[in-house]
N, C-alpha and C positions, 0 to 999 in steps of 0.2 A: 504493500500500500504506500510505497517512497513516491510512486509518480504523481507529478501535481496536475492531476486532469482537470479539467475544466465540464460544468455541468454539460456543455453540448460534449464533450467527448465520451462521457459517461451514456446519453442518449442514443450516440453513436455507435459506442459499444454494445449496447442493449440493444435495441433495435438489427443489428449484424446477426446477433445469437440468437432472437427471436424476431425473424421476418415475419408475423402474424398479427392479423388485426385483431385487437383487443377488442370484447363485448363491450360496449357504452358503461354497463352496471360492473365492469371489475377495470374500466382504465383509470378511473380518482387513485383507487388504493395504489394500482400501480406505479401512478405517475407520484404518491408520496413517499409511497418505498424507496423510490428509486432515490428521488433528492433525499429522501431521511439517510439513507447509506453513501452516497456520493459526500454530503457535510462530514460523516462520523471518518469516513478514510481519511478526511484531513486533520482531524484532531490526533496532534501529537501525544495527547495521552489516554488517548483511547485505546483498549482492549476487547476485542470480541469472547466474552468472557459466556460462563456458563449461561448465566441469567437475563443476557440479550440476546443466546444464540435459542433457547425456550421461546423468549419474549416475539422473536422476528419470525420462528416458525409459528409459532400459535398465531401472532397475527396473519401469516399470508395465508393459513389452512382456512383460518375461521371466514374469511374474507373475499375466497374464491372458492369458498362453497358453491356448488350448482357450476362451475366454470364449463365451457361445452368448446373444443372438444375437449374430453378429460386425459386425453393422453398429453397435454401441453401444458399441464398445469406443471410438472417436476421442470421442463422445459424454461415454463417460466420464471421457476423459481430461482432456478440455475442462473438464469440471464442475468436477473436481477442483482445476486451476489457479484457474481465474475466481471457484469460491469464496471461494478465498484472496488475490486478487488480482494472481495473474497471468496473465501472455497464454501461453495453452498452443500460439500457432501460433509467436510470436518464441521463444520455448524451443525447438519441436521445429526452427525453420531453426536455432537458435543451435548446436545440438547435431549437427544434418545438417551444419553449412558446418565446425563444427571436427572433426569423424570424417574428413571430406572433406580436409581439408589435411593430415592424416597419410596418409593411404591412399598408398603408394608408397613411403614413406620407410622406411630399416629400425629396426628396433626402437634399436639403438644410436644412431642420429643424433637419434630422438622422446626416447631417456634426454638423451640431452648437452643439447639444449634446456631440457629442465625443469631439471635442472643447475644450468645456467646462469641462472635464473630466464627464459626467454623467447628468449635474446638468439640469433636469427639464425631464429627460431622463425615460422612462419606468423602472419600479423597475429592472426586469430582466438584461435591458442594464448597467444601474447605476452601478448594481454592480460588472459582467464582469468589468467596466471600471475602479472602484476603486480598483479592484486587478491589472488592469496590471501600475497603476500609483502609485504601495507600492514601495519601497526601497527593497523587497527581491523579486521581480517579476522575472519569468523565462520565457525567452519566448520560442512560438514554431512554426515553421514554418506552424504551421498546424493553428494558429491563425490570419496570412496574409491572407490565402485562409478565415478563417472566418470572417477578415473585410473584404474583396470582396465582398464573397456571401453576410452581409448584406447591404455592399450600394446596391444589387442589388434585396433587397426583397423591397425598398422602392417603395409602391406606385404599387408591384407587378411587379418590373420593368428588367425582366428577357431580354426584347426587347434593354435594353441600349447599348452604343456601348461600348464594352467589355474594349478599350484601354483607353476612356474617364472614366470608372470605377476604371479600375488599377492605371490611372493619380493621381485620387481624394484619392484612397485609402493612395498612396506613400505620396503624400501630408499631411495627415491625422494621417500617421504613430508616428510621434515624440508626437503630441497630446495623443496617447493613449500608447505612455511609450514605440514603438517598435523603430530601429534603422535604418534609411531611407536607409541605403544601404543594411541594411541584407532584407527589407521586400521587395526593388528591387530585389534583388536575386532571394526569393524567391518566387516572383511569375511570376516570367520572368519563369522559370526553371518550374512551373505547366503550364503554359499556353505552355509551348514547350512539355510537357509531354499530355496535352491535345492532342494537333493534333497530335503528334504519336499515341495517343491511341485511336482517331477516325479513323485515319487510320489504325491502326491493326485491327479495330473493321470490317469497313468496308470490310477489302480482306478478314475477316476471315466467314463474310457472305456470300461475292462471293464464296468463293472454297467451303460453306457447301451448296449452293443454286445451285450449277455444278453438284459433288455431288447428290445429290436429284437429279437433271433433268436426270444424267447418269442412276443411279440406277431404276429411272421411265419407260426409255428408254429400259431396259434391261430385265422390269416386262416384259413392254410391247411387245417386240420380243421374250419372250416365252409364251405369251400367244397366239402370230400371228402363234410359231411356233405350239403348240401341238393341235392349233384348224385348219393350215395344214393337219401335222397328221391324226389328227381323222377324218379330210376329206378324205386325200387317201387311210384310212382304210377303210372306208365308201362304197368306188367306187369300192375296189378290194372286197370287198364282195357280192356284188350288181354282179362285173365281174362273177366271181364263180357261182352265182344264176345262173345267166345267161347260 
């Protein structure tokens, strides 16, 4: 991440890896992604540590939900990274292998760790936690969403109540070096962007499921029509014989 690119060269790059035109309902997210990752490559003390590599997958899964075609979404995801300079596959293990060391443990044991900055914590977590407790730590909104998601892999606990999570997290925030009103901020601001984009997700299934049933509809009355047809061709032939 030494090169100093300029946002059109990051577009550049993106757009190279991913020749395809983006759905109207998932180009916002990407065109923030994109600038949110192209700023963080230049921050000298920026680290893509555990709990942005959670943070930036949870947000591009959650947000190209329904994406069509579905073989372009990992394509995407790729772009996205490698634009910017990073490796989209050591992100998605880095965020697979610390989801993975919480899974089992209960929510209380995942707080006391962070707590304690790391201490007795899975190696993965540990050390997520000692970069963002350094004196040149930078943080990124994309690391809020990833303490979220993993108080919420504790224990497999995807059922918790979403507000009681966000509670613990704000709470939790100062412990792991973020700043209690920015990590308010920012995940007031994802969780509002959530239900917008379940609901765009949602009407954009209804008009493509109308859609289909019109287009079905439509097979349908030409196929009532030309097997008419070939009926009344049928009868005026049969007439003539006659």
């Amino acid at each position: 991440m030494s090169d100093r690119k300029t946002i059109a060269d990051s577009k550049r790059a993106f757009n190279h890896d991913f020749p395809h035109v983006i759905p109207s309902l998932y180009r916002r997210t990407t065109d923030e992604l994109l600038v949110e990752l192209h700023l963080l490559s230049h921050q000298k003390h920026f680290h893509p540590d555990a709990l942005f590599a959670i943070g930036l997958s949870q947000v591009f899964d959650v947000f190209t939900r329904g994406y069509r075609p579905e073989a372009h979404v990992k394509t995407l995801f790729d772009a996205l990274c490698r634009s910017c300079g990073f490796d989209p596959n050591a992100l998605r293990k880095q965020a697979q292998k610390t989801l993975e060391s919480v899974r089992g443990h209960d929510l209380e044991e995942v707080q006391g760790w962070i707590q304690q900055q790391g201490k007795g914590a899975p190696e993965a977590l540990a050390q997520a936690l000692r970069n963002t407790g350094s004196n040149t730590f930078h943080y990124s909104r994309l690391m809020a969403v990833g303490l979220l998601s993993l108080l919420a892999s504790a224990q497999g606990d995807e059922s918790s109540d979403p507000e009681k999570l966000s509670q613990i997290a704000h709470e939790l925030s100062e412990s792991v070096g973020f700043t209690k009103a920015r990590v308010e901020k920012d995940l007031n601001l994802y969780k509002s962007n959530l239900e917008k984009m379940a609901q765009a997700v949602e009407l954009s299934e209804q008009i493509l499921e109308s859609e289909r049933r019109k287009r079905e509809q439509k097979e349908s009355e030409k196929l009532n029509t030309g097997s008419s047809d070939q009926m009344s061709q049928g009868v005026e032939a049969c007439s003539n014989i006659s």
